[in-house]
N, C-alpha and C positions, 0 to 999 in steps of 0.2 A: 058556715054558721052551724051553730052543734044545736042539733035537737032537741024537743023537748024528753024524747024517750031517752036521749044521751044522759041528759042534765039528771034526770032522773037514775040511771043507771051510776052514774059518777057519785049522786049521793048514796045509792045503797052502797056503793063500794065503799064509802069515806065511816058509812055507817056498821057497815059490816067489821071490817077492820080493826075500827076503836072497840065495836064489842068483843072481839076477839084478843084484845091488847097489844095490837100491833100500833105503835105511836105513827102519827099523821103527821109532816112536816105542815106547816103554817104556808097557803098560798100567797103570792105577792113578791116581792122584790126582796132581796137580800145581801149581805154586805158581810162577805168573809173574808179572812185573814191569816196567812199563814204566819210563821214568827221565826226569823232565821236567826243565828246564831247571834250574829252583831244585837240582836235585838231590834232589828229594824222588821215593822211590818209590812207582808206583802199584800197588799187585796186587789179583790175583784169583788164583782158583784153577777149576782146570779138572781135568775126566779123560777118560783116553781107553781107549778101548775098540776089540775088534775084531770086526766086522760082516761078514756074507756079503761083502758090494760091496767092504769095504775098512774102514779105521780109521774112527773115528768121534771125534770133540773135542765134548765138553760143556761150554760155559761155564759156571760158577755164581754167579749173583746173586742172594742171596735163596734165593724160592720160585723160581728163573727158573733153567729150564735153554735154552742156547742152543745150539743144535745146529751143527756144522760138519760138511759131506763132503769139502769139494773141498781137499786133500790129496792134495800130490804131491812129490816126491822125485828126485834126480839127485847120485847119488856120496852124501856127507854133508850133500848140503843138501838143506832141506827149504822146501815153500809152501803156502803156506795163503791161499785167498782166503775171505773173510768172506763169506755169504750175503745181505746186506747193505751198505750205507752202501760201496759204492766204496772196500773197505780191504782189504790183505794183509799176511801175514807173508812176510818171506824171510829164514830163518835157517838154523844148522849146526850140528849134532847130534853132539855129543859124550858117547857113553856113554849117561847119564841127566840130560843137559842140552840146553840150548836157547840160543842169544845170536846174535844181529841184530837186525832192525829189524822195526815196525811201520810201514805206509805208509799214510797214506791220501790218496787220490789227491783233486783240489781241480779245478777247472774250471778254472783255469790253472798253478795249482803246489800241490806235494804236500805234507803235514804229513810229516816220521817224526820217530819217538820208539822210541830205543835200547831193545829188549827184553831180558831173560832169562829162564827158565825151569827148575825143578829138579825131579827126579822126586820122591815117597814125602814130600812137601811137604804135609799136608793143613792146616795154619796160615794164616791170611789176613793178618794185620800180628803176630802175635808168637807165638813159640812158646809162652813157661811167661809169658803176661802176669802183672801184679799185682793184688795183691787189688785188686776195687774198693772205691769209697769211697762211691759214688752209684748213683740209679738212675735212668736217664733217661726211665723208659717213662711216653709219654702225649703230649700236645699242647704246641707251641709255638709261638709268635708268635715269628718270625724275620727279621732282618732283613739285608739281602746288600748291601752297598757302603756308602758315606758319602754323608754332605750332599748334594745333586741327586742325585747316583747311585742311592739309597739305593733296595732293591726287598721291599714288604713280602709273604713267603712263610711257609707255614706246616711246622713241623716234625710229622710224626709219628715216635717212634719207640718200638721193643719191645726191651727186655733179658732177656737168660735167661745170672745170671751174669756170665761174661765179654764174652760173645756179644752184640753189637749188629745188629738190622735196623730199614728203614727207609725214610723217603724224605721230598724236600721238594715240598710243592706251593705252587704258582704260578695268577698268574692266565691264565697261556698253555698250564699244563700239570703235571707232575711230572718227576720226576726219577730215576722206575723204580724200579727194585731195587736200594736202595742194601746194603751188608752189610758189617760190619765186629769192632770191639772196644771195651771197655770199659778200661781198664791203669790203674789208681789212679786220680786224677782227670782224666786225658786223655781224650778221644772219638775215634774213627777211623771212617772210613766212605770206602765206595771202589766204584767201578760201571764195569765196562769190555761194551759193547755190542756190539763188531763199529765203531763209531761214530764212541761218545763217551765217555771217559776221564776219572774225574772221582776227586778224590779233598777230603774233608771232615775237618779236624781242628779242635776245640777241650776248651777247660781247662772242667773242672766246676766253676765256684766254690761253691755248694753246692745246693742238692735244685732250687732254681728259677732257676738262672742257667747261661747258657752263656756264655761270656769268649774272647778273642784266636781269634774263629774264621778258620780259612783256607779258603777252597777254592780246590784248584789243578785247571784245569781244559786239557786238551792238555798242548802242549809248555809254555807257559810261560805263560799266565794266571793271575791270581792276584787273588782277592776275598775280603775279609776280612767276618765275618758275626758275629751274637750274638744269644742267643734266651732268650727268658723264660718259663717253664712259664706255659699260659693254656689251661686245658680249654675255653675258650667261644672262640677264635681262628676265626675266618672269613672265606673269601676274598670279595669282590664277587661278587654272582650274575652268575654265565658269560651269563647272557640280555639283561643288560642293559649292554656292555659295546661290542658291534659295532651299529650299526644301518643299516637304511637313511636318505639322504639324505631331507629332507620330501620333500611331493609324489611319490615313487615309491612302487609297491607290489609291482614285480617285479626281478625282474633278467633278464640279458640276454647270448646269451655265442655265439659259435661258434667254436671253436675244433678242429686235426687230432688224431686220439684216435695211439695209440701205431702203427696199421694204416695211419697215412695219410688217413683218410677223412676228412672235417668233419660235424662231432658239433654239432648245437641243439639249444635248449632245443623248438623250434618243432619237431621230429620228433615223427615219429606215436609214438612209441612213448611218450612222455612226456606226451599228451593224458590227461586226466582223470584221472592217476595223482598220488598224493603222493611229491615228490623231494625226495629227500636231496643237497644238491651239500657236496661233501667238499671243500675246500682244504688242499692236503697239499704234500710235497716228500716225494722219495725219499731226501731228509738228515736227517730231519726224526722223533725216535726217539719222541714222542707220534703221531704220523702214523701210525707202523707200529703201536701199539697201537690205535690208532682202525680203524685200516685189519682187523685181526686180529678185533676187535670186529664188523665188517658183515659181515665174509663169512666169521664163523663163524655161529651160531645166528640171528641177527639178520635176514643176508637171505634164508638158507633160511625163515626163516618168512614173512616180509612181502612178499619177492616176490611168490610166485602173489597175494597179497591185494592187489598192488596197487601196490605201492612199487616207485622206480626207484633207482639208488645214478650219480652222476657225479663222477669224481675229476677236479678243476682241481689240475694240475701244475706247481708254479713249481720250477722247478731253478735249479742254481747257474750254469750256463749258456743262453745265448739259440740254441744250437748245437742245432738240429733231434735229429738223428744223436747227440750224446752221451747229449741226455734220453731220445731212445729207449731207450738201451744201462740208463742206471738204472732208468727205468721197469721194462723188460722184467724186469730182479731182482726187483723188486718186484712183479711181478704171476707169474711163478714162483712165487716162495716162498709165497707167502698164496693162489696160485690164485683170485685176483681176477677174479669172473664180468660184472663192471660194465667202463662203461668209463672209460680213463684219459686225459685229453688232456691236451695239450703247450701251455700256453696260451705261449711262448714269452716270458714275462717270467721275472725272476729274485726270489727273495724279499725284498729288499732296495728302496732306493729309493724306496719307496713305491708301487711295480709292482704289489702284489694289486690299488688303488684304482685305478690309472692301465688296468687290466686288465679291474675293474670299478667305474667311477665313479660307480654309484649307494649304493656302500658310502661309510658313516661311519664314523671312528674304528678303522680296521682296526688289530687288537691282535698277531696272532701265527699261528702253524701251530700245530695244524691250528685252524680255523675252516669251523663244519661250517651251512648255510645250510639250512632246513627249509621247503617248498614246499607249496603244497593244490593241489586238483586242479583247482584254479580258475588256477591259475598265480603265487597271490601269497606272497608270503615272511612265513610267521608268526611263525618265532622263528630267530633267530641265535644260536648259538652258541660260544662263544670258547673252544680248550684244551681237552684231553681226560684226564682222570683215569684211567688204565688200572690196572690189575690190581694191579699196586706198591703202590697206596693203600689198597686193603682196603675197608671200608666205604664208602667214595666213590667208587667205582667199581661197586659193588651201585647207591647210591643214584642214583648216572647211569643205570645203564642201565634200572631200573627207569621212573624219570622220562623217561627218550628213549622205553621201550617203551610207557608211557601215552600219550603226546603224539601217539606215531604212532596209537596206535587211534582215537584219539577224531579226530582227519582223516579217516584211515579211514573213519569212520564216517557222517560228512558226505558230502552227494552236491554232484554235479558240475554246474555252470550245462549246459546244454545249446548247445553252441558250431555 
């Protein structure tokens, strides 16, 4: 419960500000829109609120509240850099509106995608939608492109109503907090991260078919998809997906951590310990739920018992100094107690394997490598199921926290 000295201190700030001409965004609920190339809109909705420090923007996806501070103002314009993913707003504030741009900045050139914003907006794609006709809750077997292209994913999703949530998962990961509607027999579904921009439509042909699916994904991406109700749908087991090359049984890495310094596997501190090595990118929006996974509950516990956590960093650039600058967000935000190196290739290219060449069949970000205290790699892991997915992401981290005990548990060669 916020004080009466708080309430007070919030309005000399709201008072101070305007007398200075710094524009106040409107408290309450809101309803923005990106505008991708096809011309199709993306939205979400946000709210904002006012804080001791200053205003405060809540994304909402889902269950998923995304928090923004860094909010600033000159004249009628306002800026917003995302806590995250190298992205900003810069727009102009009109009344109880919003219209500019989304940017997000790219290792050589930047994405924008035309924004606007409406205050007292709580509607995510339609205000008085239509009755539905369907109800889509439960499992599906999905499929995203055509002929070669073609990628097989799995749909969850929950209806209440009008009201659709959800998400797709993948053999490299999910697809978050998707949230949308139901409107007669159309589907919507939309997820904006700080990130990545996605927006999901298709036609309900009836109780077990999904037809003419789209997903428009940035500015102007476009993949068409369709999915057939299958309670028994299952992806490839994540374990058996990356391996090592024959004849290895460790890997091998030295690389500068975000401080400059050069990080091995061969340092004392990772002698007779079980390691976790993380392969992530700070672009990379399963990365960040993996990431939020270790160093919440996870390495407060397993550390003192014995586990070490190392993030291998592929960024979209080979530019020392840039990755530092993303990194450095990234390890802010989550207060990342491990450390994170710069292995100086990019995700692309086939750079993870050229980086480390005793790896086979490398699939995707993150890809998380499981270590004994022996030094050799017992299970690889590919794609991370975060929070979005609900049950599979219980039964992840359940299955990671056994895996790690029973290492654990095991002693050490005497080296």
């Amino acid at each position: 419960m916020i004080s009466i000295k708080n309430i007070l201190f919030i309005a000399l700030l709201v008072l101070t500000n305007t007398a200075m001409g710094q524009v106040i965004l409107q408290t309450g609920i809101w309803r923005g829109a990106l505008q991708t190339s096809s011309g199709n809109e993306l939205p979400f909705n946000f709210t904002v609120t006012d804080t001791i420090s200053g205003q405060l923007i809540t994304i909402i996806n889902g269950d998923e509240r995304f928090k923004v501070t860094d909010i600033k103002s000159q004249g009628d314009s306002v800026f917003i850099k995302m806590p995250l993913f190298d992205s900003e707003f810069k727009l102009k504030l009109t009344v109880d509106s919003l219209s500019g741009n989304w940017i997000k900045h790219g290792a050589y050139t930047d994405a924008v995608l035309p924004f606007t914003a409406k205050a007292n907006r709580s509607y995510r794609f339609f205000k008085d939608p239509a009755k539905t006709i369907f109800d889509v809750t439960g499992r599906w077997s999905v499929a995203f492109g055509e002929n070669d292209e073609k990628e097989q994913v799995i749909g969850e999703f929950k209806q209440n109503g009008n009201k659709l949530t959800g998400t797709f998962l993948s053999t490299t990961g999910d697809y978050r907090f998707l949230e949308g509607a139901v409107n007669g027999n159309k589907l919507y579904l939309s997820c904006f991260d700080g990130g990545h921009a996605y927006i999901f439509t298709a036609t309900i042909s009836d109780d077990n078919t999904l037809t003419e699916g789209l997903q428009f994904a940035g500015y102007s991406s476009i993949t068409k998809w369709k999915g057939i109700r299958n309670k028994s749908a299952k992806l490839p087991d994540a374990y058996s997906l990356t391996v090592l090359k024959p004849g290895y049984k460790k890997i091998d890495f030295t690389f500068k951590d975000i401080n400059g310094q050069l990080v091995s596997l061969h340092d004392g501190r990772f002698k007779n310990k079980v390691v976790i090595v993380q392969i992530l990118g700070s672009w990379c929006p399963n990365c960040m739920d993996e990431t939020n996974y270790f160093t919440g509950g996870y390495y407060k516990k397993y550390h003192p018992l014995g586990v070490e956590i190392i993030g291998l960093a592929y960024e979209r650039t080979t530019d020392y100094a840039k990755s530092q600058k993303t990194l450095m967000q990234l390890k802010n935000h989550f207060d990342v107690p491990y450390p994170l190196l710069i292995t100086g290739y990019t995700p692309g290219n086939g750079d993870p394997q050229k980086s480390l060449p005793m790896l086979a069949n490398f699939k995707g970000f993150p890809t998380t490598i499981i270590i004994d205290k022996n030094g050799n790699v017992r299970k690889i892991h590919t794609g991370f199921s975060g929070p979005g997915t609900g049950d599979y992401y219980k039964e992840f981290s359940e299955e990671f926290e056994k895996l790690t005990d029973n290492l654990l548990a095991e002693k050490a060669k005497i080296k």
